[in-house]
N, C-alpha and C positions, 0 to 999 in steps of 0.2 A: 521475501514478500515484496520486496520493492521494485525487483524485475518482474515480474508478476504482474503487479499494477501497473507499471509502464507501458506494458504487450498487451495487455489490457482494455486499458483507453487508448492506445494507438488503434487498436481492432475494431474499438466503438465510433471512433471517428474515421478512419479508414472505408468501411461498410459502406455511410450515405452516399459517400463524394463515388465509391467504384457505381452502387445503382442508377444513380443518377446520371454517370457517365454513357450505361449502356443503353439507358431509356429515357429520353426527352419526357417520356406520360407516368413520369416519378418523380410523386411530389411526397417532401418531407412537410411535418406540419408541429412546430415548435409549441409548446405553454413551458411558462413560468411555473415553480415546485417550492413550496417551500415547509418545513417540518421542524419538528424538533424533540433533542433527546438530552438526557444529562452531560451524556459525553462529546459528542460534537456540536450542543448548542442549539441557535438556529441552523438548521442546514438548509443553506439556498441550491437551486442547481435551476435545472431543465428536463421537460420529457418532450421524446419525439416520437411520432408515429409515421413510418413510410410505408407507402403502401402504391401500388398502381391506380392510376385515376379509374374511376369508374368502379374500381369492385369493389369498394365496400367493407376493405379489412377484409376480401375472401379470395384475394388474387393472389399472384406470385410475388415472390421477396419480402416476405410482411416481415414489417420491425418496430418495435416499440422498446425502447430505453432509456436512459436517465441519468444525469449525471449530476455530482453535488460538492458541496461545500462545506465542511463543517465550522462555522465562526468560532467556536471554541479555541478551532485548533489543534485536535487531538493529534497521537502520535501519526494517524495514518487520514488527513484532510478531506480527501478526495475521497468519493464513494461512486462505483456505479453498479449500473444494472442494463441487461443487454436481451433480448430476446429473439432469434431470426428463425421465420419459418419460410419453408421453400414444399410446394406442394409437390408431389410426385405423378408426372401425369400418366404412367402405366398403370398404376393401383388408384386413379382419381375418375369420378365422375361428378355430374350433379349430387351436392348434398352427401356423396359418398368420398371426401376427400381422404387420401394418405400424403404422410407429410412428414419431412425430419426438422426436427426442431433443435437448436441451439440455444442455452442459457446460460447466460455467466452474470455472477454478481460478488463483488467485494463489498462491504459492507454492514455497519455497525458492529464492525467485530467477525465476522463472517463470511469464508471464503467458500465459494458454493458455483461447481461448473457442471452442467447436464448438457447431454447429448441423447435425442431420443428420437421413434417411430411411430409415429401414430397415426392408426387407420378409422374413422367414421364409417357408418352407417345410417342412415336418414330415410325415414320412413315419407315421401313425398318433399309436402313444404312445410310440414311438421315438425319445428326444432324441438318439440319437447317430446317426440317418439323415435328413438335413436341408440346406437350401441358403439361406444368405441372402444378402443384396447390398444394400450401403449406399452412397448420396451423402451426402457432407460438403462441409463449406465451415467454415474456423476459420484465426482470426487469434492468431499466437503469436509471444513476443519475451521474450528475455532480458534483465532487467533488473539483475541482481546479478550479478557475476562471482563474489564472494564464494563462493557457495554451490558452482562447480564447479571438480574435483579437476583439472581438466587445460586450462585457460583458453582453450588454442590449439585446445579441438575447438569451439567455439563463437563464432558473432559476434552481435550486438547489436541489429541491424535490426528492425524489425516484417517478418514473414510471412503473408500470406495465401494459405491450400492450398485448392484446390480435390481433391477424390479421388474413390475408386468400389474399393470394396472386396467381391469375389466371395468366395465360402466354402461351402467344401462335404465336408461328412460322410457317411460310408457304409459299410456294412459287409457287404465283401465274401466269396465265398465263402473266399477264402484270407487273410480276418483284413479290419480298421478300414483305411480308408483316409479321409486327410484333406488339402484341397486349400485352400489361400487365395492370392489377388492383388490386388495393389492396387496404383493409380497415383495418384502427387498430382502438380499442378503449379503451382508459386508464382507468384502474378499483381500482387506487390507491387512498388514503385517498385527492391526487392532483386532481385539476380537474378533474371529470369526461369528457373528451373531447374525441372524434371521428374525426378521418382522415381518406378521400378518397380519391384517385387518377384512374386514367384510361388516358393510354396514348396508341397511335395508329402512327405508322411509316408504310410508305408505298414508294417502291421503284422503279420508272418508269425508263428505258435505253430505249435510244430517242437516235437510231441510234451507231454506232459503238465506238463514243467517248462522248458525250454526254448521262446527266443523270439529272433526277429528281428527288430530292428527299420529300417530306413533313411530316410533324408530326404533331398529335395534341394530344396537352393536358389540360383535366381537373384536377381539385383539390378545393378540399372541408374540413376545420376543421372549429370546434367550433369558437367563438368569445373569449371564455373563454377557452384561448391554453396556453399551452407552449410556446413563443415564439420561440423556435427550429422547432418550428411544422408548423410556419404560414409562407405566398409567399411574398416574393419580386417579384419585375417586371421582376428584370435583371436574380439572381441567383437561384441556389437551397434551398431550405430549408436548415439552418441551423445544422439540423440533420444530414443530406445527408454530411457535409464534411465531417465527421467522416470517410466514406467511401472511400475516396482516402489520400494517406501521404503526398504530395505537399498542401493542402488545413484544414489539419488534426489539425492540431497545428500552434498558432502564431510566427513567424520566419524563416520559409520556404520558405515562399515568403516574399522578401524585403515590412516589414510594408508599405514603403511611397508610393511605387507603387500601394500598395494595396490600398491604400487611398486616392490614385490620379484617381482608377478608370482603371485600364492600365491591371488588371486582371479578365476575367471573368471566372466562375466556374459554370461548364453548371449542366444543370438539371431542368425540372418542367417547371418554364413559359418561361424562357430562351429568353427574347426580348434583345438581348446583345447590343443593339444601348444603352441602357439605363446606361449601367454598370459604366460608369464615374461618371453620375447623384445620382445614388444610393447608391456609396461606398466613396462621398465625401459626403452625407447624413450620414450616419453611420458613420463616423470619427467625424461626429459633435455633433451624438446622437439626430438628429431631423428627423428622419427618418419616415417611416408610414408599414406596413406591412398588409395584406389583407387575408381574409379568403376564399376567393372563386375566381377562376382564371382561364379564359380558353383563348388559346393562338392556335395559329398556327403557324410553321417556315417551310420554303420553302427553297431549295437550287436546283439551274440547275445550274449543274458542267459542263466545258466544256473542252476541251485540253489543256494541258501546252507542254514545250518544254520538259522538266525532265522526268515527266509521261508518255511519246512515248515513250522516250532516254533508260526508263528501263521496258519497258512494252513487259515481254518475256523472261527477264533474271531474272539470279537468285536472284538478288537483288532485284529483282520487286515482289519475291515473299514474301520481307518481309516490304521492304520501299515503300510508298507509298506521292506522292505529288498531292494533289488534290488544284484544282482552282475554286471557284465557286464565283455566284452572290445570295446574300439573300435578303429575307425579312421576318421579324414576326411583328406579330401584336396579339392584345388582348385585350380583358374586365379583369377589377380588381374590385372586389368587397369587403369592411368593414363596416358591420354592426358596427350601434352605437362607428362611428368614431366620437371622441371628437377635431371639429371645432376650437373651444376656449373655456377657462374654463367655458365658461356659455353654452356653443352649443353641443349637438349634435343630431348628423346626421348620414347617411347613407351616405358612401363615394363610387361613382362608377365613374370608369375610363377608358379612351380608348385610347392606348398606340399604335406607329407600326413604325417602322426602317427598312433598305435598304441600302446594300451596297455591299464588293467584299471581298470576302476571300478566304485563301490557307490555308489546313491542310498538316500537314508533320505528317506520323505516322508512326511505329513502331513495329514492334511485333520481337522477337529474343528470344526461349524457351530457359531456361537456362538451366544446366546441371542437375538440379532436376526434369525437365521437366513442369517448370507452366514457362505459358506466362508472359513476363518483356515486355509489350508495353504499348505504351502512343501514344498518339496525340497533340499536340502542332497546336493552330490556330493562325493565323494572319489577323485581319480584321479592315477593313476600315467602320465603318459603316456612310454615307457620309451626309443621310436623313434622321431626326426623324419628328413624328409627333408634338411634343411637346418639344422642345430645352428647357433649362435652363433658365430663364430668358428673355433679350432680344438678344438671339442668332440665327443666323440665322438656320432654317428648315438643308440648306444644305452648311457645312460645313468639311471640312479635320478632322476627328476623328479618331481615329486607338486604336485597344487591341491589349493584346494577353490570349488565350482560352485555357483552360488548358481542355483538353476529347473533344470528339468529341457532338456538340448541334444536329445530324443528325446519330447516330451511328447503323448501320445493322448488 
């Protein structure tokens, strides 16, 4: 691991100084970073964004990465992240870019390197009617258990993913519609296991203050998975935290809350009525996880007082307070779920919740120009199909949601 990390950050620092060498009109653009986890503490560092003057994060050599520091001191200090896209000008036009991309990132415990192709489609100057579809290929392994809150969703192996990831944006006559799928399948000495996904968001405006929103998603892995790789009811796959830094590493979020249930971390089947049930399960390590999942969530948002009070100013064009009423529901399916040591079975489930919630979100670009937003929900989910024990259906429950479970 430690030649690794050396080749590493030589490669991260190596990159600027070669671009800058072959282009006087390559400018790097530094911010300060700073975070924190249980196991490395504060983590200070840097992020850089390179990019050619003039376009805008849409030119040739684009780079944005990060490097850090853990003050704790953990076994492995140094942390980064690396990202280099190089456009391809045979398959590029206006708005219709192809491009290969490079990613590598050490960090909180997690060794993770992609290499991939990705081609666009752009409907004019319309970024929100568009189609792209990317191949990857990326080899990933957990090397710190240290860093993760629930140790039994993860094992240890090197992975290597093959995938192919569709996507598509459009905006229809009866509101936004947006489509993505994706298939990886791990071709390492690990399981050979397969992962699908296909999720579909569709967005109906029901008069001048009112909106509906719905989603649906499927998902499909092996029996014989990674546990990083397979659904809970409530949250995203385990893989999927890696993807945000509030959820990334254990100590970001106060453990006990996490473990009370009071946190949900959206993505995939996302029944968030459920999130109490399932995260006081995994605190006790009697948990069940499922291989096949398909889910529906619904939200009709309706006025609040805030979102009139700033709907038209300038504030409004970056804060946003949404109000709605949900509900999700869903089948869960686990082949050759083991009942009791002598039993098994095929375990199939039907899960579905209903209550009221407000997102407060955020977007404010920073001076490097990449969006710093977030979503923060608050919800009451007041109805489950299947309570706890002998608890009642409808009950006073309440999180809070870290991203948006509905997001356009």
């Amino acid at each position: 691991m430690g030649n690794r990390t050396l080749i590493a950050v030589f490669l991260f620092m190596l990159i600027p100084g070669v671009l800058s060498a072959q282009s006087e009109n390559y400018t790097l653009s530094f911010a300060p970073d700073a975070w924190y986890n249980e196991v490395d503490g504060i983590r200070l560092g840097a992020r850089v964004l390179g990019e050619r003057e003039g376009t805008f994060l849409d030119g040739p050599h684009r780079l944005e990465a990060g490097v850090w520091l853990g003050t704790a001191f953990p076994d492995l200090p140094i942390s980064y992240y690396v990202s280099f896209t190089e456009p391809i000008l045979a398959i590029s036009s206006f708005g219709n870019e192809g491009n290969v991309r490079i990613r590598s990132s050490i960090r909180t415990g997690y060794s993770r390197h992609e290499l991939s192709l990705n081609k666009r489609w752009q409907n004019g100057f319309d970024e929100f009617d568009y189609q792209e579809f990317s191949l990857t290929f990326s080899q990933e392994k957990l090397f710190d258990i240290e860093y993760r809150p629930y140790p039994l969703l993860w094992q240890e192996e090197w992975k290597s993913l093959f995938g192919a990831e569709y996507r598509l944006s459009q905006n229809f006559d009866i509101g936004q519609f947006n489509l993505s799928a994706s298939i990886k399948q791990n071709v390492s000495d690990f399981e050979a296991f397969k992962i699908g996904t296909i999720e579909i968001k569709q967005e109906i405006p029901l008069g001048e203050k009112f909106e509906f929103r719905v989603r649906g998603f499927s998902g499909y892995t092996d029996t014989e998975n990674a546990p990083e790789y397979l659904f809970g009811i409530s949250y995203r796959q385990p893989a999927g935290w890696l993807q945000n830094g509030v959820s990334r590493a254990k100590g970001t979020l106060p453990g006990s809350l996490l473990d009370d249930g009071l946190f949900h971390i959206s993505g995939h089947a996302n029944l968030r009525g459920y999130t109490n049930t399932e995260f006081r399960a995994l605190s006790e390590e009697n948990f069940v996880q499922y291989n096949f999942v398909n889910t529906v969530n619904a939200e009709l948002e309706f006025p609040n007082f805030v979102s009139s009070a700033m709907n038209g100013s300038i504030l409004g064009d970056f804060v946003q307070l949404r109000s709605y009423l949900f509900a999700d529901a869903g089948n869960f399916f686990r082949a050759d779920y083991e009942l009791t040591p002598r039993l098994i079975s095929d375990l199939n489930e039907q899960r579905a919740d209903a209550g009221i919630g407000f997102q407060f979100s955020i977007n404010i670009p920073d001076y490097l120009g990449k969006d710093r937003g977030f979503a923060i929900r608050y919800e009451i989910p007041f109805w489950l199909s299947h309570p706890e024990g002998n608890e009642s259906s409808f009950k006073f429950r309440n999180l809070i949601g870290i991203g948006a479970v509905i997001s356009l």
